[in-house]
DSSP file (Angstrom, degrees, kcal/mol; ACC not computed):
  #  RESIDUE AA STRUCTURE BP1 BP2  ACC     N-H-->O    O-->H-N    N-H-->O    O-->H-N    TCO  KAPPA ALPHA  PHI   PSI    X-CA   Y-CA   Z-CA
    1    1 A X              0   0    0      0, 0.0   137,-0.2     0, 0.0     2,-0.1   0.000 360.0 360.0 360.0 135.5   -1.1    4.3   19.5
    2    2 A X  E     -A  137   0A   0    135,-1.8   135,-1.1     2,-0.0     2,-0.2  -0.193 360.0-165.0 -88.3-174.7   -1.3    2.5   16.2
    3    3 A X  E     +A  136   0A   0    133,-0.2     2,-0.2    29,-0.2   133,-0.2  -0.854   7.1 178.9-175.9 148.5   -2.3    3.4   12.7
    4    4 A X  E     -A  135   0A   0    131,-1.5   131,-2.8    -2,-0.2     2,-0.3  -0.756  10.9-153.6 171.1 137.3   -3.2    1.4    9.6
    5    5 A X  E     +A  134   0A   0    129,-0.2     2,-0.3    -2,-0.2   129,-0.2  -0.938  12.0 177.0-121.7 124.5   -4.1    2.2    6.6
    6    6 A X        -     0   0    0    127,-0.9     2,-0.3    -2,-0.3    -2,-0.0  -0.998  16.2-144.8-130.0 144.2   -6.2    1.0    3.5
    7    7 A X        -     0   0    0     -2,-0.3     2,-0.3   125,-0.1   125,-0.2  -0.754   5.5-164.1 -92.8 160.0   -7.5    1.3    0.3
    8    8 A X  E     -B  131   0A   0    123,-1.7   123,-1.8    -2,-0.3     2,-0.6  -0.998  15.7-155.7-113.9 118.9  -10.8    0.1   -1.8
    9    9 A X  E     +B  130   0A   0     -2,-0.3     2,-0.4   121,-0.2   121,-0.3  -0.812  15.7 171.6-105.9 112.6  -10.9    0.2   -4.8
   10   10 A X  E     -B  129   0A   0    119,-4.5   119,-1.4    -2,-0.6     2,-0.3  -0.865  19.8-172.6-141.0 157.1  -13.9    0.5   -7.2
   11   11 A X        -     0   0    0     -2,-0.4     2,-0.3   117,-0.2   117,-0.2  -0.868  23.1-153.3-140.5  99.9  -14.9    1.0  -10.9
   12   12 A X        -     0   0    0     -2,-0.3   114,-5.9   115,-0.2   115,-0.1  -0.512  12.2-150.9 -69.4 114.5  -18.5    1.4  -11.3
   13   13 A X  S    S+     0   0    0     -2,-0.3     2,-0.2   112,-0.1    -1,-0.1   0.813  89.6  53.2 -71.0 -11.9  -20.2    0.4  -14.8
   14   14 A X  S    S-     0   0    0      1,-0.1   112,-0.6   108,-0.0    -2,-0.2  -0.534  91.6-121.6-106.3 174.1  -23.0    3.1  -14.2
   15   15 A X  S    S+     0   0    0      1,-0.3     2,-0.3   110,-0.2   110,-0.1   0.436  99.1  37.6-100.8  13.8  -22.2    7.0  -13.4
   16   16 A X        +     0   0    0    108,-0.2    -1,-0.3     2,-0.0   107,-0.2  -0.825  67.8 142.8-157.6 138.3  -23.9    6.8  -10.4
   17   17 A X        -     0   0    0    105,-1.7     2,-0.3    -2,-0.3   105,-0.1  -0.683  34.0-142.6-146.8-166.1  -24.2    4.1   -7.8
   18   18 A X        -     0   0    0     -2,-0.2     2,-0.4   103,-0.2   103,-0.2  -0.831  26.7-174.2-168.5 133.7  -24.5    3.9   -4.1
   19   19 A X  E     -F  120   0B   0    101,-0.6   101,-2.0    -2,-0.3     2,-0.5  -0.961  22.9-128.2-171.4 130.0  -22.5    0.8   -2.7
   20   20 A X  E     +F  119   0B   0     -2,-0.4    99,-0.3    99,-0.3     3,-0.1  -0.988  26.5 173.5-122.0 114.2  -22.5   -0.3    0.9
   21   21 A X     >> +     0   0    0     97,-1.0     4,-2.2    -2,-0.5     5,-0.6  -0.214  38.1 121.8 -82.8  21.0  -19.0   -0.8    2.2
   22   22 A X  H  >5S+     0   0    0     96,-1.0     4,-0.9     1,-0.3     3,-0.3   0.871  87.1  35.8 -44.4 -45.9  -19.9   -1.5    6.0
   23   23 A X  H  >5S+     0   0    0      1,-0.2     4,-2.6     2,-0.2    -1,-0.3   0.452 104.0  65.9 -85.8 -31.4  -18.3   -4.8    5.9
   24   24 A X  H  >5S+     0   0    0      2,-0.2     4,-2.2     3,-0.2    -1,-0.2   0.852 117.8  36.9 -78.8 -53.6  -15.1   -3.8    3.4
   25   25 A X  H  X5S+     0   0    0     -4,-2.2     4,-1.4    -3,-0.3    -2,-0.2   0.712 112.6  51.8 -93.6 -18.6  -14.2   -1.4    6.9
   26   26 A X  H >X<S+     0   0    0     -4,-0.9     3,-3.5    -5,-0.6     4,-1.5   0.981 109.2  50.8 -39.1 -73.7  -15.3   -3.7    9.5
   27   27 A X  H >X S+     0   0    0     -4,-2.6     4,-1.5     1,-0.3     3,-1.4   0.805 112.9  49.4 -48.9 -47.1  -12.8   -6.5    7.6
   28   28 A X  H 3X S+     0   0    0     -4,-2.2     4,-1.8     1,-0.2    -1,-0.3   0.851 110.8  47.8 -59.9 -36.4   -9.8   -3.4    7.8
   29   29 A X  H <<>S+     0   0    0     -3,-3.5     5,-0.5    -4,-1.4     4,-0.4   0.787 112.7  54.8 -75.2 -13.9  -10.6   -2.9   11.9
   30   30 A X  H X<5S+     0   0    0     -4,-1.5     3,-1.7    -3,-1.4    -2,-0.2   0.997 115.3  33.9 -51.4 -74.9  -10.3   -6.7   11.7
   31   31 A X  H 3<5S+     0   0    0     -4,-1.5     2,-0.4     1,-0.3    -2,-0.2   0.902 110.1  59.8 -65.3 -71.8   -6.9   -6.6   10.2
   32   32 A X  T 3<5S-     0   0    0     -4,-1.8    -1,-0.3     1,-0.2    -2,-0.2   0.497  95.1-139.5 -43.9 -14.4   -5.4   -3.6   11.7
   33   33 A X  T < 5 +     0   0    0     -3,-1.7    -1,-0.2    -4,-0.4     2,-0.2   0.591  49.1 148.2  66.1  18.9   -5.9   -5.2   15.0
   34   34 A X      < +     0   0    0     -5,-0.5    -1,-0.2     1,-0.2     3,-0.1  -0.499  21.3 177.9 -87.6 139.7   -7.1   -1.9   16.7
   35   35 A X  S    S+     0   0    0      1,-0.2    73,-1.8    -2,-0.2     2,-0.4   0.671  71.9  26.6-124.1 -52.4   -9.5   -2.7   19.3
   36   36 A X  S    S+     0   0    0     71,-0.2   102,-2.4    70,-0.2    -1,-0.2  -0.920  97.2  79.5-121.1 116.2  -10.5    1.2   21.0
   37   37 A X  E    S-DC 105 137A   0     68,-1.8    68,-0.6    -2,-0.4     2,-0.4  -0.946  77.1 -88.0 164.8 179.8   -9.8    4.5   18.1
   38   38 A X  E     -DC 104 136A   0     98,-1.9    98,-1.8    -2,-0.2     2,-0.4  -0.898  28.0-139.4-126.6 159.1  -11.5    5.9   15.5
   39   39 A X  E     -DC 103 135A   0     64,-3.7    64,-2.6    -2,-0.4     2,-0.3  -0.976  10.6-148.8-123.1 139.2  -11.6    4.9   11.4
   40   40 A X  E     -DC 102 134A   0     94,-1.9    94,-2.9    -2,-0.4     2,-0.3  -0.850   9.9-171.3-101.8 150.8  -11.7    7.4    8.6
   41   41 A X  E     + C   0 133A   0     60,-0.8    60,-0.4    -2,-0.3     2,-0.2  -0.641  21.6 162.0-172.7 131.5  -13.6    6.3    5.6
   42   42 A X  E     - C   0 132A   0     90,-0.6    90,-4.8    -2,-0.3     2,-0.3  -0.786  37.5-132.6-158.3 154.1  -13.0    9.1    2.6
   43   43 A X  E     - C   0 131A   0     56,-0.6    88,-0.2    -2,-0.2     7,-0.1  -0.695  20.1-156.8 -93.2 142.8  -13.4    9.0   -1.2
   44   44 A X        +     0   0    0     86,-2.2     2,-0.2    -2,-0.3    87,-0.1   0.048  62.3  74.5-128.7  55.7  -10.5   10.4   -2.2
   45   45 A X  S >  S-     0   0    0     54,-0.1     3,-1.2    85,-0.1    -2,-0.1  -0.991  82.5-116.2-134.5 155.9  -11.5   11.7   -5.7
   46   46 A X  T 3  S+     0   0    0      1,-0.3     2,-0.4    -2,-0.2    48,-0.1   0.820 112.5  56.4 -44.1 -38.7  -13.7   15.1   -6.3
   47   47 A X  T 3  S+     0   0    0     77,-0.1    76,-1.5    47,-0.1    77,-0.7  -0.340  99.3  73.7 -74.6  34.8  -16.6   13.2   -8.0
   48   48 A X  E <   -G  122   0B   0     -3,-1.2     2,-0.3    -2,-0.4    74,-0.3  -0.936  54.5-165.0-159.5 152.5  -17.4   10.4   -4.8
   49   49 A X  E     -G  121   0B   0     72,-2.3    72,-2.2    -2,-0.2     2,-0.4  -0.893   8.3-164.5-139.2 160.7  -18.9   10.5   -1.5
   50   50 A X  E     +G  120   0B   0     49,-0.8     2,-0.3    -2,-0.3    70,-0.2  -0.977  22.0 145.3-133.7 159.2  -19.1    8.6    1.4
   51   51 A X  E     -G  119   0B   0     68,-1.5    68,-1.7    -2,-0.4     2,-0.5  -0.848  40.9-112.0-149.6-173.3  -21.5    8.9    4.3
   52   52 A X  E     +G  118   0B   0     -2,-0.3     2,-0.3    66,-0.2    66,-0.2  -0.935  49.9 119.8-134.0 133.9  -23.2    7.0    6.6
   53   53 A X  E     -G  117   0B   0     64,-0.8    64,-1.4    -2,-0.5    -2,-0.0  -0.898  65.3 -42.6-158.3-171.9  -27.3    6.5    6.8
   54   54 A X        -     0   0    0     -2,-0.3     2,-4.7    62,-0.2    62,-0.1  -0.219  50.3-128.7 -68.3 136.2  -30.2    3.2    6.7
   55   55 A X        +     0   0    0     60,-0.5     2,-0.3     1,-0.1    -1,-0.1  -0.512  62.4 137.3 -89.9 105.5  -29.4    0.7    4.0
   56   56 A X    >>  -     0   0    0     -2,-4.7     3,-2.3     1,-0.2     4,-1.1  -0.642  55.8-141.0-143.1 104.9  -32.7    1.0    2.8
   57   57 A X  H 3> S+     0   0    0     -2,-0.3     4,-3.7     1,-0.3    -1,-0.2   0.654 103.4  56.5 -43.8 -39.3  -33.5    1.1   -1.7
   58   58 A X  H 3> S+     0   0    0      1,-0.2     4,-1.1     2,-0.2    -1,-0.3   0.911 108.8  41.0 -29.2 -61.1  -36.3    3.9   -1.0
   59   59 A X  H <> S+     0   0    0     -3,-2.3     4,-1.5     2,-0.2    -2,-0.2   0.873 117.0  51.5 -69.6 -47.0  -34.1    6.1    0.7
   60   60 A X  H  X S+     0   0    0     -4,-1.1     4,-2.2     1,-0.3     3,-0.3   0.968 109.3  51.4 -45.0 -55.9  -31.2    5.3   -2.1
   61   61 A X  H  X S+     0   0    0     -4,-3.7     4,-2.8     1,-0.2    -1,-0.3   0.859 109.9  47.4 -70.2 -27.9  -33.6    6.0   -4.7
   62   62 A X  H  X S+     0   0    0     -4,-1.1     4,-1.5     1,-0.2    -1,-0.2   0.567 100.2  63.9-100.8   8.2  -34.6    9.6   -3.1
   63   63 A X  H  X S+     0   0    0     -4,-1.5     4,-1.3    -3,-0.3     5,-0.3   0.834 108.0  46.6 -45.1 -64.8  -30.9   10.6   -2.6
   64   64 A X  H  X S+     0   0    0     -4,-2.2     4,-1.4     1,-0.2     5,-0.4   0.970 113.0  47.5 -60.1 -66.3  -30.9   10.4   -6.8
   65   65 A X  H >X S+     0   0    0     -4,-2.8     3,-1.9     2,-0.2     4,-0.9   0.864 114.8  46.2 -38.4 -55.3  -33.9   12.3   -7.0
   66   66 A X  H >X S+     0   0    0     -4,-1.5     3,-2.3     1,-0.3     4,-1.3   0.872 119.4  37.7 -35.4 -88.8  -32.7   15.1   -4.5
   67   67 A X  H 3X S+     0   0    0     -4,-1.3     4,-0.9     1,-0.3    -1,-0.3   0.295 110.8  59.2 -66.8 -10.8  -29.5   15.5   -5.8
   68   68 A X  H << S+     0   0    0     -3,-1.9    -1,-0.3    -4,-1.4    -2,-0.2   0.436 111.9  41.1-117.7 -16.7  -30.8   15.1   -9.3
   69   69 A X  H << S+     0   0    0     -3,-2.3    -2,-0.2    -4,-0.9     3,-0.2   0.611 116.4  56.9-102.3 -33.8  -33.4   18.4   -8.6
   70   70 A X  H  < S-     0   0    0     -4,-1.3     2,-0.4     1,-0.3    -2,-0.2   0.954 132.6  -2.0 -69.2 -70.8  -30.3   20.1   -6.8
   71   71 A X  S  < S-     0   0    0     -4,-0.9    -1,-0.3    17,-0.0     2,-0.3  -0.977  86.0-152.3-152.7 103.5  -27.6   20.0   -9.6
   72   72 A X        -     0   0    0     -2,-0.4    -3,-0.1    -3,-0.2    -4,-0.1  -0.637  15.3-124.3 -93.5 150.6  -29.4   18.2  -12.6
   73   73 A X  S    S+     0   0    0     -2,-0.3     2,-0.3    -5,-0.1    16,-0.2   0.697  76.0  77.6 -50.6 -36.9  -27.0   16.2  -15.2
   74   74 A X        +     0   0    0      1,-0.3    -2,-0.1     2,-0.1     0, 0.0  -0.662  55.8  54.5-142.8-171.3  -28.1   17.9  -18.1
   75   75 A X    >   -     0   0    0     -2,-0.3     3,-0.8     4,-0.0    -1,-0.3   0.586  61.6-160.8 -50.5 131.5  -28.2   20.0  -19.6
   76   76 A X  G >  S+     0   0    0      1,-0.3     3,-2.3     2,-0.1     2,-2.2   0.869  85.5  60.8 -37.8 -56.1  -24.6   20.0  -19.9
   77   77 A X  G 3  S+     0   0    0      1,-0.3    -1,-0.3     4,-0.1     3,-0.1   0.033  81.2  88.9 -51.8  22.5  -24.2   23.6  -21.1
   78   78 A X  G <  S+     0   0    0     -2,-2.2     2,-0.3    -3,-0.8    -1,-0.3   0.629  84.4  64.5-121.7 -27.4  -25.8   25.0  -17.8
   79   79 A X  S X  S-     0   0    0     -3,-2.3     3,-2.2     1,-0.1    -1,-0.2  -0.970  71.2-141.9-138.8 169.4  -22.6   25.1  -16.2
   80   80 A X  T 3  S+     0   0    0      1,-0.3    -1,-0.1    -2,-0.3    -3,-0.0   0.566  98.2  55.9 -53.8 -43.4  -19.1   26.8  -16.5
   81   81 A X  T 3  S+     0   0    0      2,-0.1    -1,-0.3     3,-0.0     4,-0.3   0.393  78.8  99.0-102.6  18.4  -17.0   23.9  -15.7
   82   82 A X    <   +     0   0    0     -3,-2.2     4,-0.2    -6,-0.2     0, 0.0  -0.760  44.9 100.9 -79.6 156.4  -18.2   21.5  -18.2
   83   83 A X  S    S+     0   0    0     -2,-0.3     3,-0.2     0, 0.0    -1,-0.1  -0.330  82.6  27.6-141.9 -66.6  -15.9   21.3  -20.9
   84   84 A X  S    S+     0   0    0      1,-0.4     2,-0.4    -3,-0.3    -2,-0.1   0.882 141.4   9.4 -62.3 -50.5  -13.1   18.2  -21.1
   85   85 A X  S    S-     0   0    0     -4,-0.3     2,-1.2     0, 0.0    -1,-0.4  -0.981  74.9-135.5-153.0 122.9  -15.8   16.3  -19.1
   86   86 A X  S    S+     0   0    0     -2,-0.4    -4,-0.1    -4,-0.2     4,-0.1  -0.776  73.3 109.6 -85.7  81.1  -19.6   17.1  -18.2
   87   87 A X     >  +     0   0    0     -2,-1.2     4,-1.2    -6,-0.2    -1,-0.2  -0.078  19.8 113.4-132.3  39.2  -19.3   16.1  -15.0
   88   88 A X  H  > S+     0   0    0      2,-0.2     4,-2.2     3,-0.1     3,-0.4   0.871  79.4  69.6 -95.5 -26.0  -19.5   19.6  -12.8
   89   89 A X  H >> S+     0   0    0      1,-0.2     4,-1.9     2,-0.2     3,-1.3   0.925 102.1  47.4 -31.2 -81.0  -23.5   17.7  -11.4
   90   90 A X  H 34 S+     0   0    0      1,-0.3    -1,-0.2    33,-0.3    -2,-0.2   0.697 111.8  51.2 -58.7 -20.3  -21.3   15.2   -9.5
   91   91 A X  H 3X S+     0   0    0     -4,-1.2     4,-1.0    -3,-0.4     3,-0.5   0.947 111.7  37.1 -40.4 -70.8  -19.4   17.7   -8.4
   92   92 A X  H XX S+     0   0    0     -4,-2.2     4,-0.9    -3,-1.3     3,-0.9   0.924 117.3  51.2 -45.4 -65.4  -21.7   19.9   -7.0
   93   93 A X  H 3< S+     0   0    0     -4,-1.9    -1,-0.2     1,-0.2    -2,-0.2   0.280 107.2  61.7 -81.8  25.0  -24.3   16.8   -5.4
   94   94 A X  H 3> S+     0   0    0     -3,-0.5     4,-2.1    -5,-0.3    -1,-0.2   0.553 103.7  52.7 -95.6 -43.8  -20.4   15.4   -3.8
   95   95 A X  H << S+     0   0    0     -4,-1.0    -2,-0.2    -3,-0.9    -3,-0.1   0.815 111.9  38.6 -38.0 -36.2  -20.7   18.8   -2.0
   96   96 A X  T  < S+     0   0    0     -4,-0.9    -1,-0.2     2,-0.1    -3,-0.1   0.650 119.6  46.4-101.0 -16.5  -24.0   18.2   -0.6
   97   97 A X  T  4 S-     0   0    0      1,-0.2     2,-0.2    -3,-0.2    -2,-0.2   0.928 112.6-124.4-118.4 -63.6  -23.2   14.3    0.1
   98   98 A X     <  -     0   0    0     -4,-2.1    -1,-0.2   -50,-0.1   -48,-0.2  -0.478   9.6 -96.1 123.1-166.7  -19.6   15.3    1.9
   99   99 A X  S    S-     0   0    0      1,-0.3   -49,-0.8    -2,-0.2   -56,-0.6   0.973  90.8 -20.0 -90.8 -73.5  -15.9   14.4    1.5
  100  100 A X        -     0   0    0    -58,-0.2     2,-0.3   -51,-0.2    -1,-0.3  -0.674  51.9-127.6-152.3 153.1  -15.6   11.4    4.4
  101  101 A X        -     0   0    0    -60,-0.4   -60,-0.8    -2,-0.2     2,-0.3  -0.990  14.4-147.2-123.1 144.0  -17.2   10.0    7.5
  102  102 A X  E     -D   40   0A   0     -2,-0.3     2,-0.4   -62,-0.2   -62,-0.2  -0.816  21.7-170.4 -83.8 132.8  -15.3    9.2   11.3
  103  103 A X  E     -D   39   0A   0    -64,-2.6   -64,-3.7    -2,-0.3     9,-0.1  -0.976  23.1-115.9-146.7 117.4  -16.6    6.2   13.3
  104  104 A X  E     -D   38   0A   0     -2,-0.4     7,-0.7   -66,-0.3     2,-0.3   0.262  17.7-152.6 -10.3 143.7  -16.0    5.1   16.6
  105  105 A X  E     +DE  37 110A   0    -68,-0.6   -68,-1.8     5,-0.2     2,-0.2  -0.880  20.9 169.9-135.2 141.7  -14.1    1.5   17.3
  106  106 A X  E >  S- E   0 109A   0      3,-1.0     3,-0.6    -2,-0.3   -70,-0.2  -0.883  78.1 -10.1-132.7 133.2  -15.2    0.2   20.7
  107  107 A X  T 3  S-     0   0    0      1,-0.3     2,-1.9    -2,-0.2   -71,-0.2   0.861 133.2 -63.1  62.3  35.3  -14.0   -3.8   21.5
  108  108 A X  T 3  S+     0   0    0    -73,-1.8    -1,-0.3     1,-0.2   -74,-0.1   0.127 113.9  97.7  87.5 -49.3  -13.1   -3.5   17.6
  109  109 A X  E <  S-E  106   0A   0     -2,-1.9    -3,-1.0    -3,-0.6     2,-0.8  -0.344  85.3 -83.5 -66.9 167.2  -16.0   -3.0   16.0
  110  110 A X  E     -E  105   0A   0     -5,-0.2     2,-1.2     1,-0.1    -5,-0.2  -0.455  30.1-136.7 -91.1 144.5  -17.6   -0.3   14.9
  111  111 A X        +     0   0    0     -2,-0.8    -7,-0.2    -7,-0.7     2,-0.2  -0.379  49.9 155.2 -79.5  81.8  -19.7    1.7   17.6
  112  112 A X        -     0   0    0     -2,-1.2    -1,-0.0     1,-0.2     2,-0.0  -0.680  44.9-107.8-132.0 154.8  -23.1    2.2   15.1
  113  113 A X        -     0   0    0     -2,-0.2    -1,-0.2     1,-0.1     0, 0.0   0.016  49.7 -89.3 -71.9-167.1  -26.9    2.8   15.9
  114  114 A X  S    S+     0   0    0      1,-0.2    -1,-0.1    -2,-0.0    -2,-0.0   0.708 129.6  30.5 -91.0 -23.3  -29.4   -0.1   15.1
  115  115 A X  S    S+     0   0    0    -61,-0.1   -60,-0.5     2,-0.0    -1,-0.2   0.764  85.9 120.4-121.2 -23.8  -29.8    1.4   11.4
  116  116 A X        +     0   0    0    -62,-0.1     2,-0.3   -64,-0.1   -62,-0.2  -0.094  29.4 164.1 -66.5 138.9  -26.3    3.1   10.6
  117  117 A X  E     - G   0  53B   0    -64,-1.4   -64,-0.8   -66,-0.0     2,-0.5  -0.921  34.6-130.3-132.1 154.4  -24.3    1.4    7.2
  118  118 A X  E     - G   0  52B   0     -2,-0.3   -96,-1.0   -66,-0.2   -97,-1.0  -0.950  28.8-162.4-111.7 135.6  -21.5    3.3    5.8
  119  119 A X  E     -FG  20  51B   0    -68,-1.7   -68,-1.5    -2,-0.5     2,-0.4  -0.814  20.6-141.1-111.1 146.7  -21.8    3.8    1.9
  120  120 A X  E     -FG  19  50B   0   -101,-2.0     2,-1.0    -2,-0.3  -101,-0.6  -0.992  24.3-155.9-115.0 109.8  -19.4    4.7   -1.0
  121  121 A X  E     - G   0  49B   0    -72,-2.2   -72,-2.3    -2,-0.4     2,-0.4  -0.930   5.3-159.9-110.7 106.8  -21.4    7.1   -3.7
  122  122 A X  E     + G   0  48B   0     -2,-1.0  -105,-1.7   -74,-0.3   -74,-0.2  -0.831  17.0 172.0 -73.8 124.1  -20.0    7.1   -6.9
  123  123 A X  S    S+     0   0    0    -76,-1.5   -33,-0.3    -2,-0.4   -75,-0.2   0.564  81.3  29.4-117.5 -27.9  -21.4   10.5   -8.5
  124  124 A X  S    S+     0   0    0    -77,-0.7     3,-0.4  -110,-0.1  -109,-0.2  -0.675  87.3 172.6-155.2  59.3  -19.3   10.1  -11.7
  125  125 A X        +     0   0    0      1,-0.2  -110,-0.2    -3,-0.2  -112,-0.1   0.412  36.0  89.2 -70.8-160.3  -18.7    6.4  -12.4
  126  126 A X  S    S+     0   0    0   -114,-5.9     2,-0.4  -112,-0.6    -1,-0.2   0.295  87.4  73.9  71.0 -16.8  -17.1    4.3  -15.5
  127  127 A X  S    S-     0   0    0     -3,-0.4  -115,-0.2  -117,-0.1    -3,-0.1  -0.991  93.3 -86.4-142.8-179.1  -13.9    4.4  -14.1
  128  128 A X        +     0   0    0     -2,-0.4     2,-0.4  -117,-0.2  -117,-0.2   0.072  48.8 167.0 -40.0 127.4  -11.4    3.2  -11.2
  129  129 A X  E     -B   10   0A   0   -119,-1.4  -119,-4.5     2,-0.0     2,-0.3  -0.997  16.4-153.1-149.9 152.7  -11.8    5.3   -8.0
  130  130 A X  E     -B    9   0A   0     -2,-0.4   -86,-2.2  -121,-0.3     2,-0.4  -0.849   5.5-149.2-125.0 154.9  -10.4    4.6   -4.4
  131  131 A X  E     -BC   8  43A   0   -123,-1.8  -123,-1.7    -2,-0.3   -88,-0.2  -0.988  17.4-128.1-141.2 169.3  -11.3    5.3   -0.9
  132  132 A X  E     - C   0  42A   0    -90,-4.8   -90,-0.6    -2,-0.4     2,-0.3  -0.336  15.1-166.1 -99.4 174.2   -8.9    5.7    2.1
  133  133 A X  E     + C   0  41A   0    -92,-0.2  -127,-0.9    -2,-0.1     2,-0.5  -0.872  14.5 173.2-158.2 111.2   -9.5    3.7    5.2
  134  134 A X  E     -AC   5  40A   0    -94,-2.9   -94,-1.9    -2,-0.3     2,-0.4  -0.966   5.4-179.0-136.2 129.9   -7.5    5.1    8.0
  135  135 A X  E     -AC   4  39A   0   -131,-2.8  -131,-1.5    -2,-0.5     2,-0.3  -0.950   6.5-166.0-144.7 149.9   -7.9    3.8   11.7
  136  136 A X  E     +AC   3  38A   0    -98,-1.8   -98,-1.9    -2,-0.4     2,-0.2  -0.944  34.7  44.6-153.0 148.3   -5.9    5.1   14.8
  137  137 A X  E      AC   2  37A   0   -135,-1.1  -135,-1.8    -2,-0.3  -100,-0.2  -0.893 360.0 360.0  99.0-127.1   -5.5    3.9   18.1
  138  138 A X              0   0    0   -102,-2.4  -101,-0.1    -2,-0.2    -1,-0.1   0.655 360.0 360.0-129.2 360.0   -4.8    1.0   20.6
C-alpha cells in the first residue's frame, strides 16, 4: 500500500467563496501514481469546508442563502464567541457544510456520478488557508 500526500493552498479576496477543486485532486491521484484507494480532501482550518455536490451557480447561490438564514453574519453581537474576530457565522455554517469528503479511486481516477464535483468553501476568507489531500492505496 502507498500513501501520498498534498496540499492546496488558497487565499480568497471575498469572505466567502465556493471554488471547485475537482481537477487540483484528480492532478494529485495523477502524481501519486495510485491507481485502486481512496483520497481524502479536508479543509484543514475551522472556518472552511469541503464537500462534494453539482457544479451548478443556482445551487452555489442557495447554499449562501441557507447558511446565511441558518447562522446570519450579522449582527455580530448575537453571538458569544465574537470578540478578536466576528467570525463565529463561518463557524457554525462549516458545521452544517462538514470537515472533509472520501472518494473512491478506481483505474486512477476518481469513481464520481454524472454530476458529482468536489468543492473547497471558504466561509471566512481574506486570508491563506490550506487543504489536505491524502490518497492511500496501490
Amino acid at each position: 500500500m502507498k500513501s501520498y500526500r498534498k496540499e492546496l493552498f488558497f487565499q480568497s479576496p471575498n469572505r466567502r467563496e465556493i471554488i471547485r477543486i475537482t481537477d487540483d485532486v484528480q492532478a494529485a491521484i495523477n502524481e501519486s501514481g495510485i491507481k485502486e484507494g481512496f483520497v481524502l480532501v479536508n479543509a484543514m482550518h475551522i472556518t472552511a469546508s469541503v464537500f462534494i455536490n453539482d457544479n451548478e451557480s443556482g445551487l452555489h447561490h442557495d447554499y449562501e442563502v441557507w447558511l446565511e438564514k441558518l447562522a446570519p453574519e450579522k449582527p455580530y453581537d448575537q453571538y458569544w464567541h465574537n470578540g478578536y474576530e466576528d467570525n463565529a457565522d463561518a463557524h457554525l455554517k462549516r458545521t452544517v457544510m462538514g470537515r472533509e469528503v472520501v472518494c473512491a479511486i478506481t483505474d486512477g481516477k476518481l469513481d464520481f456520478g454524472p454530476w458529482e464535483e468536489i468543492f473547497y468553501y471558504e466561509l471566512d476568507g481574506k486570508r491563506r488557508k490550506r487543504v489536505l489531500i491524502k490518497i492511500i492505496g496501490e
